[in-house]
C-alpha positions in Angstrom: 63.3 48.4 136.3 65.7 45.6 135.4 67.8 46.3 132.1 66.1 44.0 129.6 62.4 45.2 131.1 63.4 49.1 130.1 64.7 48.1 126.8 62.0 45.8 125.7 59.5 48.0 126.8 61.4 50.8 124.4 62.3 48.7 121.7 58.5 47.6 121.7 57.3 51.6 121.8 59.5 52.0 118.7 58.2 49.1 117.3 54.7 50.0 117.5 55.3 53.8 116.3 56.6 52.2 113.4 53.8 50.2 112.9 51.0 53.8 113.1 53.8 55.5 110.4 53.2 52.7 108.1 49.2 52.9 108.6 49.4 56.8 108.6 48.7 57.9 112.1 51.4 60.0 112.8 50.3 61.8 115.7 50.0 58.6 117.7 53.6 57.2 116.4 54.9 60.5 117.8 53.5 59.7 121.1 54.9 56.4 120.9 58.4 57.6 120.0 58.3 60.1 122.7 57.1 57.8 125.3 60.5 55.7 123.5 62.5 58.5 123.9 62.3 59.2 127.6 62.4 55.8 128.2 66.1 55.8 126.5 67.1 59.0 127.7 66.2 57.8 131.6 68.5 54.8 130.9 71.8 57.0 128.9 70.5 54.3 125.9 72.4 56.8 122.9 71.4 54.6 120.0 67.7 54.4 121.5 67.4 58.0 121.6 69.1 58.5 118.1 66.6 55.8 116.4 63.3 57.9 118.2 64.9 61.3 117.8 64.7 60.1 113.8 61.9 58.9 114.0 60.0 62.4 115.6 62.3 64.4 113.1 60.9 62.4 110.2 57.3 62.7 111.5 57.5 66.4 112.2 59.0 67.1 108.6 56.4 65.0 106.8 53.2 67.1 108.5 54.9 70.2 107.6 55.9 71.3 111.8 59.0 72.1 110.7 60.3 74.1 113.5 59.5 71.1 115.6 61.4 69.0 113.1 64.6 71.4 112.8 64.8 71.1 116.5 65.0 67.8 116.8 67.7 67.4 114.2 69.2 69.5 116.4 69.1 67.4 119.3 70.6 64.5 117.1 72.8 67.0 116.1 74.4 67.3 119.4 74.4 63.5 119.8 76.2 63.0 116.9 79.1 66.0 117.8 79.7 64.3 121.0 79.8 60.9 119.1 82.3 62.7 116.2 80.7 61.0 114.1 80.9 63.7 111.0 79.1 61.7 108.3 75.7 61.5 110.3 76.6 65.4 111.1 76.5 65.7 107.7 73.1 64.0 107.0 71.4 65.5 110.0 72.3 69.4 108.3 71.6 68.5 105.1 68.1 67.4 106.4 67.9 70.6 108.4 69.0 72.8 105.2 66.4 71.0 102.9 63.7 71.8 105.9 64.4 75.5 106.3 64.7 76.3 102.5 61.4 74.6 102.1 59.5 77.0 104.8 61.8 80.1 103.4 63.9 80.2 105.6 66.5 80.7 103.0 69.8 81.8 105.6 68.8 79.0 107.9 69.2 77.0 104.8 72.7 78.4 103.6 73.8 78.2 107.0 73.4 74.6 107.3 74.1 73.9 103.8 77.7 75.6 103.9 78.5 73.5 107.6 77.4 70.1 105.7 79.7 71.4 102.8 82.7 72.0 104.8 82.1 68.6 106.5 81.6 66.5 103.3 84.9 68.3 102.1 86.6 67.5 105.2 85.8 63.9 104.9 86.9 63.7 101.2 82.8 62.5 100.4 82.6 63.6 96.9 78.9 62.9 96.6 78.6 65.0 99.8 79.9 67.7 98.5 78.5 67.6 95.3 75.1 67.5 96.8 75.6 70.3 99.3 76.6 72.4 96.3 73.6 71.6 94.2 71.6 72.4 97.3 72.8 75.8 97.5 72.5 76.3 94.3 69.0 75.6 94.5 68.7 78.3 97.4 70.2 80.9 95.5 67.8 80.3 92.3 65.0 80.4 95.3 66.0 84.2 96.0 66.5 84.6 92.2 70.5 85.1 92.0 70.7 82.9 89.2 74.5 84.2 88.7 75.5 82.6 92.4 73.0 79.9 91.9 74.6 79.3 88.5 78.5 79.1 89.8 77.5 76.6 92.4 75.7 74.4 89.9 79.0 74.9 87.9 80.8 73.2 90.9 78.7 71.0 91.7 78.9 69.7 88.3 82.4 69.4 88.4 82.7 66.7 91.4 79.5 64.7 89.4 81.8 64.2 86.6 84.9 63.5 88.5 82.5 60.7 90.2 80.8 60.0 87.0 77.5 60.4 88.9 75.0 60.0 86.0 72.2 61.3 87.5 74.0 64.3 89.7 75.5 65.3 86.1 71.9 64.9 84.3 70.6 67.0 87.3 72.6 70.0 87.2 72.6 70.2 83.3 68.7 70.6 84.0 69.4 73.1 86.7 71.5 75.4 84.7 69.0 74.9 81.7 66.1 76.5 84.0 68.5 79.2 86.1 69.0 80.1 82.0 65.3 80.1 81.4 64.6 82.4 84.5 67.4 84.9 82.8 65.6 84.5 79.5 68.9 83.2 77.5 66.1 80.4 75.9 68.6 79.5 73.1 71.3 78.7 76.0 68.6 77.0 78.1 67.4 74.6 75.1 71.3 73.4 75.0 71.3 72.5 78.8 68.1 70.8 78.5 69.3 68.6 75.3 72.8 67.7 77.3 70.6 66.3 80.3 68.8 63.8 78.4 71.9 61.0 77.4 72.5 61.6 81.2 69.0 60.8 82.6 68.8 57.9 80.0 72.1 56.3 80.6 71.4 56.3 84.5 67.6 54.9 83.9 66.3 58.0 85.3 62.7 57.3 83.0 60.8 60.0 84.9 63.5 63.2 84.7 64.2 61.7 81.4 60.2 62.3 80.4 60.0 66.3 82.0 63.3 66.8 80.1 62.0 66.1 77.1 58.4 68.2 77.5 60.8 71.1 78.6 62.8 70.4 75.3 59.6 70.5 73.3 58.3 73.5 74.7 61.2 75.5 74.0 61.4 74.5 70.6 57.4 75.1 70.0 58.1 78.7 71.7 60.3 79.4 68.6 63.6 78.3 70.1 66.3 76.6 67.8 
């Protein structure tokens, strides 16, 4: 098959997968991307394959296979190591970490979590970093350390300021106000909650800035001042 036949035939596979996302048939977009896939693979086309391996990783994740979904981040994985291209290694692990701590697979998670970290750090991408530390945080309070998930909130907090990320800082104010909660220090929790809010408003964040508030009012009704 001449060069522009394979690739148009691909390109049009893609295209059309896109198309069943967008009207909710996932199982046949996946078809479609695999059919892409091989297609690219046959013909060594690396940004092909990396567009349909995102594409099935994406699908996967959003009907809940998620050891299909973890694999195929793998694959990209690999891609992306031969490539040396560290920030999409980055994004590919934080999407694998986020996957596994969803289905409990709370080491998976950590493990993946701490390689992003190391390669955020590495690169010097503060809001890398900051996110990967929020994200293990987040594990942590999962398995109900709330003293490890606490110091990693603590740090992630630390690079949001130094970024002035509004929203990161709003975030883990709120995060340490619930870890507080689950270790019933409501007093300490209440403050958390109440230095969130200029945050969340400042950055627009409407929605967080709404549950913030409930939260704040619930404390207080429950006695807490």
């Amino acid at each position: 098959m001449a060069s522009e036949e394979w690739k148009s035939k691909a390109d049009m596979l893609v295209g059309n997968g896109q198309k069943k996302c967008e009207e909710g048939k996932n199982e046949e977009a996946l078809e479609l991307f695999n059919q892409a896939l091989d297609v690219y693979r046959q013909n060594r086309e690396i940004d092909g394959e990396i567009t349909a391996l995102g594409y099935i990783a994406a699908i996967y994740r959003l009907v809940n296979k998620s050891e299909k979904s973890v694999a195929t981040y793998k694959s990209l994985l690999k891609i992306f190591e031969k490539l040396h291209d560290v920030p999409a290694q980055g994004k590919v692990l934080n999407n694998m970490g986020l996957i596994s701590a969803r289905s409990g697979k709370y080491e998976d998670a950590l493990e993946s979590f701490h390689k992003a970290l190391y390669l955020f750090t590495d690169t010097d991408n503060k809001i890398g970093v900051a996110d990967q530390l929020g994200n293990i945080s987040s594990v942590y309070r999962d398995v109900k350390q709330y003293d490890n998930a606490l110091a990693f909130c603590g740090d992630a907090m630390k690079v949001y300021k130094e970024i002035n990320h509004k929203t990161g800082i709003g975030d883990q104010y709120s995060n340490i106000a619930f870890l507080y909660v689950m270790k019933g220090d409501l007093a300490t929790a209440l403050d958390f909650y109440k230095s969130a809010m200029p945050f969340y408003d400042e950055a627009g964040e409407e929605e967080k800035a709404s549950l913030t508030k409930k939260n704040i009012e619930n404390l207080e009704k429950s006695g807490v001042v």
